[in-house]
Gaussian input, Z-matrix of N, CA and C with variables (Angstrom, degrees):
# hf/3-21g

backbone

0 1
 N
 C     1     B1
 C     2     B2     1     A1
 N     3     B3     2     A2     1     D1
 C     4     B4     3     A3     2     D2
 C     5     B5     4     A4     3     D3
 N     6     B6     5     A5     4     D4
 C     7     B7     6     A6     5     D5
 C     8     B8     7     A7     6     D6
 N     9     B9     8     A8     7     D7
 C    10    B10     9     A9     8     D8
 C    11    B11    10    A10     9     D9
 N    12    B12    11    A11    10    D10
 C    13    B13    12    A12    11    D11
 C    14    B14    13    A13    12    D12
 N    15    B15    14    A14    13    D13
 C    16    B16    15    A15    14    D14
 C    17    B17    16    A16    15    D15
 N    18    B18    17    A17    16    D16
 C    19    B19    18    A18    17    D17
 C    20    B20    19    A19    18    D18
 N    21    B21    20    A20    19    D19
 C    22    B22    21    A21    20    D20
 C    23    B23    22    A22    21    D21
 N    24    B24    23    A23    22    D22
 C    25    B25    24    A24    23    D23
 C    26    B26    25    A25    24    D24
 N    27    B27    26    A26    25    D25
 C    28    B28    27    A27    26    D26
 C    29    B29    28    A28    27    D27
 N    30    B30    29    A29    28    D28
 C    31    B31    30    A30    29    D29
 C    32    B32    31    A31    30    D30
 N    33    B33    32    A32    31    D31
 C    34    B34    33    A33    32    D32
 C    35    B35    34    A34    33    D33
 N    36    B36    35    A35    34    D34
 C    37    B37    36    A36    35    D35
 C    38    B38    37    A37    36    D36
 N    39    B39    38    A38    37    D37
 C    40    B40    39    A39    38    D38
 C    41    B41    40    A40    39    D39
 N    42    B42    41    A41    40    D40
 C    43    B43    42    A42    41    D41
 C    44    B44    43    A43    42    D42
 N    45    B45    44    A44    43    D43
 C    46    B46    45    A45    44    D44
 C    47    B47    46    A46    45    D45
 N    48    B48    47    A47    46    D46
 C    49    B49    48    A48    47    D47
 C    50    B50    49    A49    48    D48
 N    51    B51    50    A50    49    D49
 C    52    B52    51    A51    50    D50
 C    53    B53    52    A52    51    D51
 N    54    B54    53    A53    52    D52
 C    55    B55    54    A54    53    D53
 C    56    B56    55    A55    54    D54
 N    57    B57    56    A56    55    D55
 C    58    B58    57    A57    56    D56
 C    59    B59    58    A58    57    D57
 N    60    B60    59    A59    58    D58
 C    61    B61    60    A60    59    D59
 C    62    B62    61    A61    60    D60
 N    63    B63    62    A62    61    D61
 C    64    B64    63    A63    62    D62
 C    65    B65    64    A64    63    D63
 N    66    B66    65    A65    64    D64
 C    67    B67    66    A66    65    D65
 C    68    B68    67    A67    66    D66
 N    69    B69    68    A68    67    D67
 C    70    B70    69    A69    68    D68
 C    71    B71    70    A70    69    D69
 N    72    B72    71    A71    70    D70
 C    73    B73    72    A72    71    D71
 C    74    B74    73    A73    72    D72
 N    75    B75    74    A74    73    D73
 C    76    B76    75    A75    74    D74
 C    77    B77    76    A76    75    D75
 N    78    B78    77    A77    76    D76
 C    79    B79    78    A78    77    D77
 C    80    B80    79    A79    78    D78
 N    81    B81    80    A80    79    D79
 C    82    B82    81    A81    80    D80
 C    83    B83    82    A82    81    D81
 N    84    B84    83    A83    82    D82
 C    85    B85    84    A84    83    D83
 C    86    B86    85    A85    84    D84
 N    87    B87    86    A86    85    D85
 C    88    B88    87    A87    86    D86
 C    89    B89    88    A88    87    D87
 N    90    B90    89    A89    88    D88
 C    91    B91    90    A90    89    D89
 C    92    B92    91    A91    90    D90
 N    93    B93    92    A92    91    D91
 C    94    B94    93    A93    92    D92
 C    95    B95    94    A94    93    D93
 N    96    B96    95    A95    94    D94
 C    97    B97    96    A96    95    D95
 C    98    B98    97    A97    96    D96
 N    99    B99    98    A98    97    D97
 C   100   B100    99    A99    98    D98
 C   101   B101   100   A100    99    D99
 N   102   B102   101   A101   100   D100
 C   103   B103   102   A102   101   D101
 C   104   B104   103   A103   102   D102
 N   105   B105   104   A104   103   D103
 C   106   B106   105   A105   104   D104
 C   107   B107   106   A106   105   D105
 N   108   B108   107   A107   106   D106
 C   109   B109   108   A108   107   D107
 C   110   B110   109   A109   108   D108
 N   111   B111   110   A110   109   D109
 C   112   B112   111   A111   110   D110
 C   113   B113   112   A112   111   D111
 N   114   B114   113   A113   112   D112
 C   115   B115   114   A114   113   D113
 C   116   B116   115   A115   114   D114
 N   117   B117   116   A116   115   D115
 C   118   B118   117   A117   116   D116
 C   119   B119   118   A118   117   D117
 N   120   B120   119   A119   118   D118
 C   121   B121   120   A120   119   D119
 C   122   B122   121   A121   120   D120
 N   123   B123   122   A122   121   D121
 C   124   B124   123   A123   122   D122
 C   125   B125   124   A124   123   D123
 N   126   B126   125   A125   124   D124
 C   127   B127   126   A126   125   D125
 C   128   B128   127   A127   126   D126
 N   129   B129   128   A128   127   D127
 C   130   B130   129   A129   128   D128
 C   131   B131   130   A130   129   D129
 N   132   B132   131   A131   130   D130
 C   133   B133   132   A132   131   D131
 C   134   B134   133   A133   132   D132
 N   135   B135   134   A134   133   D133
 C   136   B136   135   A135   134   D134
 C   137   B137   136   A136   135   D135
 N   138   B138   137   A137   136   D136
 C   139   B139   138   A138   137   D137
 C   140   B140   139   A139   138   D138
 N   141   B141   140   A140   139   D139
 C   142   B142   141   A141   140   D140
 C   143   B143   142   A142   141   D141
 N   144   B144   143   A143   142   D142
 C   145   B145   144   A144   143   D143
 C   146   B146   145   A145   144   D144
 N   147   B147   146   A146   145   D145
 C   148   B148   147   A147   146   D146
 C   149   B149   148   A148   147   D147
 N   150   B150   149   A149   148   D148
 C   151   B151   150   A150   149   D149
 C   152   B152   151   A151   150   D150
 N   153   B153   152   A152   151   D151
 C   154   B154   153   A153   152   D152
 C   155   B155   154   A154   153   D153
 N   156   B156   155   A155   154   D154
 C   157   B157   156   A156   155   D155
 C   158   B158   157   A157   156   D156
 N   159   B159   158   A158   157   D157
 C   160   B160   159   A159   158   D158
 C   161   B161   160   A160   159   D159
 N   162   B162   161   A161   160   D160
 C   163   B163   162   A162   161   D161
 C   164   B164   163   A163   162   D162
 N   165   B165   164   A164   163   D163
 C   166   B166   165   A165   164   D164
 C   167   B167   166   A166   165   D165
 N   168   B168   167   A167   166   D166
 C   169   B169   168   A168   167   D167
 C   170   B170   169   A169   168   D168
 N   171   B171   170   A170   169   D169
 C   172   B172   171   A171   170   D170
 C   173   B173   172   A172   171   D171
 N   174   B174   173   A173   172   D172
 C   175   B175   174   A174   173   D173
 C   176   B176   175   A175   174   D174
 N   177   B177   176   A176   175   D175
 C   178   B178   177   A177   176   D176
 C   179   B179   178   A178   177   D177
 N   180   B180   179   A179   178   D178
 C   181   B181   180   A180   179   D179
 C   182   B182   181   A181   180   D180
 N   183   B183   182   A182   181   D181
 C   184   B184   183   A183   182   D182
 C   185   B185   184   A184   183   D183
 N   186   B186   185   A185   184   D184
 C   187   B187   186   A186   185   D185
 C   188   B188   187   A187   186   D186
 N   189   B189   188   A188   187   D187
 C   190   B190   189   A189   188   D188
 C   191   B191   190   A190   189   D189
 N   192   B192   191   A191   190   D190
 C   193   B193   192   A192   191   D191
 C   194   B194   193   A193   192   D192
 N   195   B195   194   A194   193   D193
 C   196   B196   195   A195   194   D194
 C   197   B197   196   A196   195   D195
 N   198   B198   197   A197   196   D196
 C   199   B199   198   A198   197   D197
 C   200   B200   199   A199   198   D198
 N   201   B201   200   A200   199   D199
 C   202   B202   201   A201   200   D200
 C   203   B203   202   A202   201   D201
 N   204   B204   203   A203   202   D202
 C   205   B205   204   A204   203   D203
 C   206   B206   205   A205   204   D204
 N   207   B207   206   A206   205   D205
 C   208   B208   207   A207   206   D206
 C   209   B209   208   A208   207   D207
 N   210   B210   209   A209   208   D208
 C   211   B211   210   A210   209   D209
 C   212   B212   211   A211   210   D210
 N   213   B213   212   A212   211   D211
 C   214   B214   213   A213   212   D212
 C   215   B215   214   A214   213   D213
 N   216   B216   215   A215   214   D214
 C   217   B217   216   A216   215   D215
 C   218   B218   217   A217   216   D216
 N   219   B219   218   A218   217   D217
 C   220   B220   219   A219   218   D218
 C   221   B221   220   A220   219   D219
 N   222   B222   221   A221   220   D220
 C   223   B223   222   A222   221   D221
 C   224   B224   223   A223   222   D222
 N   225   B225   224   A224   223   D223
 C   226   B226   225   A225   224   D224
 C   227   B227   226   A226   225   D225
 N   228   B228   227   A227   226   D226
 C   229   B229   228   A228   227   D227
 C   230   B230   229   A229   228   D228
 N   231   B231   230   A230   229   D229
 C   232   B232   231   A231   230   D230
 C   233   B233   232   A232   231   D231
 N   234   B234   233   A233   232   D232
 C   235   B235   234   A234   233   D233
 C   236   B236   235   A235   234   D234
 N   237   B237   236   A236   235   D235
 C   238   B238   237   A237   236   D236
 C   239   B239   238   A238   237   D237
 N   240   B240   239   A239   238   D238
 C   241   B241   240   A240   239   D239
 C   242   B242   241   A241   240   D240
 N   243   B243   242   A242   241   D241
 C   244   B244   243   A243   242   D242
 C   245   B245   244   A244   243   D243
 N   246   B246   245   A245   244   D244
 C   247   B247   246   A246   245   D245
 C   248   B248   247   A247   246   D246
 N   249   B249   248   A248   247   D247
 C   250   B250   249   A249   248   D248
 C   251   B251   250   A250   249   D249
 N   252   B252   251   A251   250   D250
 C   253   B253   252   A252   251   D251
 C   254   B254   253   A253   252   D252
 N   255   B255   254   A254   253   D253
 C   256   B256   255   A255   254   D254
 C   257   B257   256   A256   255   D255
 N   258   B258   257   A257   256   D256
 C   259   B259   258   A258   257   D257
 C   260   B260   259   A259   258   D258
 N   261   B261   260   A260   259   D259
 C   262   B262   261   A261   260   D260
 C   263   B263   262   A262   261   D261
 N   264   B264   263   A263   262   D262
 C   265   B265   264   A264   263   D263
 C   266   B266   265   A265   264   D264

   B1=1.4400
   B2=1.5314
   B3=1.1400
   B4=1.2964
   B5=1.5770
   B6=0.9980
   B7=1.4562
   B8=1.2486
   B9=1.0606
   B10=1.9924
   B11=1.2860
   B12=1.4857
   B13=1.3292
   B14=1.8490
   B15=1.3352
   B16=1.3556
   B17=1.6018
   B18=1.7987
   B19=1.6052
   B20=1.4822
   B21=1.3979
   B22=1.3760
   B23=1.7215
   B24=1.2282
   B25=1.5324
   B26=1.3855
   B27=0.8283
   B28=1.9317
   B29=1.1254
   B30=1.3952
   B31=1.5709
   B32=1.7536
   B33=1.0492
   B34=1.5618
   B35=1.8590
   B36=1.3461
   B37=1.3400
   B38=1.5559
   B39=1.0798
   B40=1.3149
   B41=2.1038
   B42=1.5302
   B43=1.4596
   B44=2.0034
   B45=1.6271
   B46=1.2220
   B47=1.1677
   B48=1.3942
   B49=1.1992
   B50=1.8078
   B51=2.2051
   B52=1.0542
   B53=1.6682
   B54=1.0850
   B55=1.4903
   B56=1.7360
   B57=1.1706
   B58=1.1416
   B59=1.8791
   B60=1.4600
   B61=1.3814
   B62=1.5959
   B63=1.1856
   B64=1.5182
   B65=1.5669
   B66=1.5227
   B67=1.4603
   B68=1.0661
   B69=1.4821
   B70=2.0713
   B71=1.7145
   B72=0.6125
   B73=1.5469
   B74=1.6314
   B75=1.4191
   B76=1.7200
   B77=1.1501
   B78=1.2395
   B79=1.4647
   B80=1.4774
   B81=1.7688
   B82=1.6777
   B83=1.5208
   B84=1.4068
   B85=1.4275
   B86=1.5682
   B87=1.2407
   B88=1.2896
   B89=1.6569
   B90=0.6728
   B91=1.8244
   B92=2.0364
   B93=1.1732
   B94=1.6109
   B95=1.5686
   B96=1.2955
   B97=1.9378
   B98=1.0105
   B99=1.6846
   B100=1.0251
   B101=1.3084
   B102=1.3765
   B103=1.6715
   B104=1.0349
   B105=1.3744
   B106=1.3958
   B107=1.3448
   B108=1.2920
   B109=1.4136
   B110=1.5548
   B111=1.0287
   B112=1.4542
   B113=1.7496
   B114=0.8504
   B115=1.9908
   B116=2.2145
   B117=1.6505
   B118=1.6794
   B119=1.0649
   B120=1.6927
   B121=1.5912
   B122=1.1158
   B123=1.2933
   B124=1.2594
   B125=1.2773
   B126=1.4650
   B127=1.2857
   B128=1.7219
   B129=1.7133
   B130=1.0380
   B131=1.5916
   B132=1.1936
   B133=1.2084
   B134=1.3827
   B135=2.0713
   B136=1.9469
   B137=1.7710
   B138=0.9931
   B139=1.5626
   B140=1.6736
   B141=1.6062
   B142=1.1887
   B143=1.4627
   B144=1.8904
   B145=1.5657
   B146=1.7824
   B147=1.2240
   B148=1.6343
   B149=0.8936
   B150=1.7957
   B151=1.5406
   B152=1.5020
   B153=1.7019
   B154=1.3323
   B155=1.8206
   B156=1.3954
   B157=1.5604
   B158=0.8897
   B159=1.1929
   B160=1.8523
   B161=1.5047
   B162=1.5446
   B163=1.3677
   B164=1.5998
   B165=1.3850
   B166=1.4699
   B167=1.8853
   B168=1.3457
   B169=1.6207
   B170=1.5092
   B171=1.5652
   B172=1.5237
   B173=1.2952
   B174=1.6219
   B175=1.3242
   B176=1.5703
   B177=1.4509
   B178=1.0664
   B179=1.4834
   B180=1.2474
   B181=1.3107
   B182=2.0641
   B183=1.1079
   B184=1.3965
   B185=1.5128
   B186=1.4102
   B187=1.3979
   B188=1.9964
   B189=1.2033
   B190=1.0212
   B191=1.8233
   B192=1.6820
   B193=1.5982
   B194=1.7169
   B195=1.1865
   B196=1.2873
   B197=1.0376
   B198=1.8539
   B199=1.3630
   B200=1.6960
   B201=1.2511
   B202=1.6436
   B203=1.3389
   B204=1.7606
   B205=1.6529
   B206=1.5695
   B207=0.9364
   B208=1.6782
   B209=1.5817
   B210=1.3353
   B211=1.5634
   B212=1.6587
   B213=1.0586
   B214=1.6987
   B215=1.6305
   B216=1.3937
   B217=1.4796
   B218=1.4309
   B219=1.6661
   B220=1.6636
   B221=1.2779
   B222=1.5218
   B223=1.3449
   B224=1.6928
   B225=1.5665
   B226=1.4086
   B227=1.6354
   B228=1.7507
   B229=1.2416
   B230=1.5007
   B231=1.5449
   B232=1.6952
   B233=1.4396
   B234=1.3056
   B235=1.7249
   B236=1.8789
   B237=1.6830
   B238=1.2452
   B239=1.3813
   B240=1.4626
   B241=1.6318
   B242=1.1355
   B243=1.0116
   B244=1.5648
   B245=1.8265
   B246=1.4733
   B247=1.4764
   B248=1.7600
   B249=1.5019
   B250=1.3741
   B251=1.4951
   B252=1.3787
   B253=1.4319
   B254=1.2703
   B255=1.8462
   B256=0.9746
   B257=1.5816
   B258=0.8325
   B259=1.3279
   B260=1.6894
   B261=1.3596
   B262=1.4660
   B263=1.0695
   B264=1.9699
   B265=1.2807
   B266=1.3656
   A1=110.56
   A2=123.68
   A3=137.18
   A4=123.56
   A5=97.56
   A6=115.16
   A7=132.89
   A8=114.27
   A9=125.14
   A10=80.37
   A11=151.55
   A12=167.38
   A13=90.69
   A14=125.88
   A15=107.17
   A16=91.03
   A17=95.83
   A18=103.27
   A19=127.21
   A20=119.91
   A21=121.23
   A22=107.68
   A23=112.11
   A24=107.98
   A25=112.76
   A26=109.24
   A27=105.68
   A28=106.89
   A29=126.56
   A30=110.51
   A31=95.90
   A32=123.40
   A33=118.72
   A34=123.00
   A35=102.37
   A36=105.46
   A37=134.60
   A38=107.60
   A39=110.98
   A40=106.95
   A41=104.42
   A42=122.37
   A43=86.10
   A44=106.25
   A45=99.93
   A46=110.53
   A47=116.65
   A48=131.73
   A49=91.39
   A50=111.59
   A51=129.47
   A52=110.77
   A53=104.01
   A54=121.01
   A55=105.10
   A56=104.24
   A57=108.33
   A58=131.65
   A59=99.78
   A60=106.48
   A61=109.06
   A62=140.54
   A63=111.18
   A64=99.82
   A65=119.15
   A66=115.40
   A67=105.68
   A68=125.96
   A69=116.28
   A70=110.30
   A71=91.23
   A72=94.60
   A73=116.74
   A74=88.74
   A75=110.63
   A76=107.37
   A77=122.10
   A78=111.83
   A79=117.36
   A80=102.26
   A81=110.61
   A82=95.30
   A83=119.97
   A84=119.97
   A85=109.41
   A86=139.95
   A87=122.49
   A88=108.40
   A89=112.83
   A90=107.98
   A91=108.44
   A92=118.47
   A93=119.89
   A94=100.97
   A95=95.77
   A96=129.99
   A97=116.14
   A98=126.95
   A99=133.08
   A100=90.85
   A101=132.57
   A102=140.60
   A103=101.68
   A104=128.86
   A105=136.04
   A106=138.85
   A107=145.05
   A108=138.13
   A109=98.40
   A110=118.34
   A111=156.75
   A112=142.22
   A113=124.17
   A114=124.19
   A115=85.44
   A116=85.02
   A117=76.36
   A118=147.79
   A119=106.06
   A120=98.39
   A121=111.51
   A122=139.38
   A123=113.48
   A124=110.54
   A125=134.09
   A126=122.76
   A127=110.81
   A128=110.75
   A129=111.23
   A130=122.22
   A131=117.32
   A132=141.56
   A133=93.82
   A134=114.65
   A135=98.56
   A136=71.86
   A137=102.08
   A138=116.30
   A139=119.52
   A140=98.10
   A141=112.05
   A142=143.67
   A143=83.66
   A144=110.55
   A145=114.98
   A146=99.41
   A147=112.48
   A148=145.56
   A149=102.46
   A150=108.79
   A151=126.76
   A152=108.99
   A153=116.99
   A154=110.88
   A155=121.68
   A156=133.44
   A157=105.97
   A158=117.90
   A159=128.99
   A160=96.60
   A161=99.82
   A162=116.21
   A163=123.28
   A164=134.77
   A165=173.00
   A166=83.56
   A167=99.74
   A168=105.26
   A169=101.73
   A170=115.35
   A171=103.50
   A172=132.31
   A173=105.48
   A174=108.65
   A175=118.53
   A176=119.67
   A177=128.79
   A178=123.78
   A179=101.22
   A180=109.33
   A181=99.48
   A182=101.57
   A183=115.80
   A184=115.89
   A185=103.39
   A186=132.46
   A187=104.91
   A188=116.73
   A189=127.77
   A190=133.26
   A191=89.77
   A192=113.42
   A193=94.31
   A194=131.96
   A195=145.44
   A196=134.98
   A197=114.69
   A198=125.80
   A199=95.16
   A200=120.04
   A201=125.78
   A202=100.45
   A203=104.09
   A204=116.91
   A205=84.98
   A206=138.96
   A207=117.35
   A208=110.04
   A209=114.35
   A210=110.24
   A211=99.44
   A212=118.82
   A213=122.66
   A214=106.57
   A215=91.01
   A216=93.65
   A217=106.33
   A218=104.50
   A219=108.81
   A220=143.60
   A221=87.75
   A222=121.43
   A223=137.37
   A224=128.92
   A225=109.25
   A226=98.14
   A227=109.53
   A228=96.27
   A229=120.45
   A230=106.05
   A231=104.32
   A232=134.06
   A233=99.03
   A234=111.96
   A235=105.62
   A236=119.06
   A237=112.36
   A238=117.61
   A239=116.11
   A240=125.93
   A241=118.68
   A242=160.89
   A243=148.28
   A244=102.07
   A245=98.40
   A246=114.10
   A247=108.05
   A248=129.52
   A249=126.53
   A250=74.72
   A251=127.83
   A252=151.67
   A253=142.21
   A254=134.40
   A255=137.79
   A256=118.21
   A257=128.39
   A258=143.37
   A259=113.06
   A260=139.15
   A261=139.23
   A262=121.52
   A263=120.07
   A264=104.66
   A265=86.99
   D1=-58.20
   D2=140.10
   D3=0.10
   D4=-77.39
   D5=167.78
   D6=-59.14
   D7=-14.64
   D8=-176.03
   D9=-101.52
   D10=-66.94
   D11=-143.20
   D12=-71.28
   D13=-24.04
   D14=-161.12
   D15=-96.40
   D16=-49.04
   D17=175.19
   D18=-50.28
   D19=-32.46
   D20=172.99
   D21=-69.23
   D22=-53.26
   D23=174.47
   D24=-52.25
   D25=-71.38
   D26=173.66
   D27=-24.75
   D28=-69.26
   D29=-147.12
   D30=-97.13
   D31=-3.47
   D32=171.96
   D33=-92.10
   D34=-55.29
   D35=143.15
   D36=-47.96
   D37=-68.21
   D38=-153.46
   D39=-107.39
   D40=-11.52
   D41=161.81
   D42=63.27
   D43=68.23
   D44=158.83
   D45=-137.48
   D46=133.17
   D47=-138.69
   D48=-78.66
   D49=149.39
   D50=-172.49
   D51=-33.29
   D52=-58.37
   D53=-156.48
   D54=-78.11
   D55=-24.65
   D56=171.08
   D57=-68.76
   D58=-44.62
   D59=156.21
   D60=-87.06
   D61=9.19
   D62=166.36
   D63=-113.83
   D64=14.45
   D65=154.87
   D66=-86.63
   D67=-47.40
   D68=163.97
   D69=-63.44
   D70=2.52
   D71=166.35
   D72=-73.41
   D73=-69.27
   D74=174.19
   D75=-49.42
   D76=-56.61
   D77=-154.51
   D78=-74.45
   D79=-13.33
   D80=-164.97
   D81=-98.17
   D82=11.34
   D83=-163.43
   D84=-71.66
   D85=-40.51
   D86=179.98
   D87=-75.72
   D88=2.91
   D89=164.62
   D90=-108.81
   D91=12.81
   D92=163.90
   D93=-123.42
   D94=154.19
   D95=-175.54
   D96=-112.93
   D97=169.33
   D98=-155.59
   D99=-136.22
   D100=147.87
   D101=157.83
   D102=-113.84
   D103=146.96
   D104=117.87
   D105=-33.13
   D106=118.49
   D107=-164.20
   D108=-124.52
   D109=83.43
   D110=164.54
   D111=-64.63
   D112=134.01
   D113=-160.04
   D114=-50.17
   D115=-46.99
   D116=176.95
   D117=-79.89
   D118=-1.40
   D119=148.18
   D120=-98.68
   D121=-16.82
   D122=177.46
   D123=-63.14
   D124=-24.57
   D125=-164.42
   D126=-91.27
   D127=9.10
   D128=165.87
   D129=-93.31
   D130=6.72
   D131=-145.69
   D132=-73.78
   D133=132.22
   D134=-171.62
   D135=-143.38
   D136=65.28
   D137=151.35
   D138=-41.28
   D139=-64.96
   D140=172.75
   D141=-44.90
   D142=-35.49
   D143=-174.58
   D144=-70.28
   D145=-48.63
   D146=159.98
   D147=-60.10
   D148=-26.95
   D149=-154.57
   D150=75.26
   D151=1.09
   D152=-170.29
   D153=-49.00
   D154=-177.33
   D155=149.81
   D156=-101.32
   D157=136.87
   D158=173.77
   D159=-6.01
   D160=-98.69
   D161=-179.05
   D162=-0.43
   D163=-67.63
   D164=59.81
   D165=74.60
   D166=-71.72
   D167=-153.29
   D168=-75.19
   D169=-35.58
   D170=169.19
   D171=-60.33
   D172=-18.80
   D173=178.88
   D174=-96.36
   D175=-1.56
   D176=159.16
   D177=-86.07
   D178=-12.00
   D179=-172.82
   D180=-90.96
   D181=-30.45
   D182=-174.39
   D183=-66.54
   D184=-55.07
   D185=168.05
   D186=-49.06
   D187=-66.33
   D188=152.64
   D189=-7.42
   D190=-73.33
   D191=-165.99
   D192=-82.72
   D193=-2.89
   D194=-175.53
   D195=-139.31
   D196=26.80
   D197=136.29
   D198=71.97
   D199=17.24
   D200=169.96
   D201=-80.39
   D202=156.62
   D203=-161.25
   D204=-110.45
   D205=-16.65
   D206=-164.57
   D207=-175.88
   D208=165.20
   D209=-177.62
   D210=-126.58
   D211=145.01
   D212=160.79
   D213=-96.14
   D214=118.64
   D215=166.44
   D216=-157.33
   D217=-173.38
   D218=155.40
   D219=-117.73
   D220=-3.72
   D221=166.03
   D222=-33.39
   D223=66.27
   D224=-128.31
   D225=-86.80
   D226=28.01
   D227=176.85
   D228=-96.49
   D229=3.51
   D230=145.81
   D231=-96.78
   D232=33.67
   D233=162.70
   D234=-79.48
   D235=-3.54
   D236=166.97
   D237=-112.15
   D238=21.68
   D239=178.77
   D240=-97.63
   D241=133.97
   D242=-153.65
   D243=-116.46
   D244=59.93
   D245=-173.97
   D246=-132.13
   D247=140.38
   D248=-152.38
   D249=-79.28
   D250=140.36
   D251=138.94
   D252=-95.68
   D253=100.18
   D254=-173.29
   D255=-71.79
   D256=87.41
   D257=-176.00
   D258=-39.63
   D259=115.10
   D260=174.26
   D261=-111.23
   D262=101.17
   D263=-156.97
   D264=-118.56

């Protein structure tokens, strides 16, 4: 999920071509993780609570169910999550 989400930003934002971010992809790969997306996170899911988009809430929910300290994004619709956020401008 992650990954389509990085690839669409890249090449829509920033117009860098597919192959290009999933070769920085590769190479940054032993420093990225994998979650499980599970009945139990979805059922932690506080969509509501935020105002999140689907999308948004699974990954809070993920972040969440897995004891993670922070998310990188640009997304400024977790400026209403009370989670440390690395900002990507």
């Amino acid at each position: 999920m992650v990954i389509g989400e990085v690839l669409y930003v890249s090449k829509r934002k920033y117009n860098v071509p597919y192959e290009e971010t999933i070769r920085w992809m590769t190479l940054s790969y032993p420093s990225l993780r994998s979650y499980l997306l599970g009945l139990r996170i979805i059922s932690k899911l506080r969509r509501t609570s935020y105002n999140l988009k689907p999308s948004d809430a699974i990954h809070l929910a993920v972040i969440e169910n897995n004891g993670l300290q922070a998310i990188v994004t640009e997304d400024r619709q977790f400026e209403r999550v009370p989670i440390r956020v690395i900002w990507v401008d």
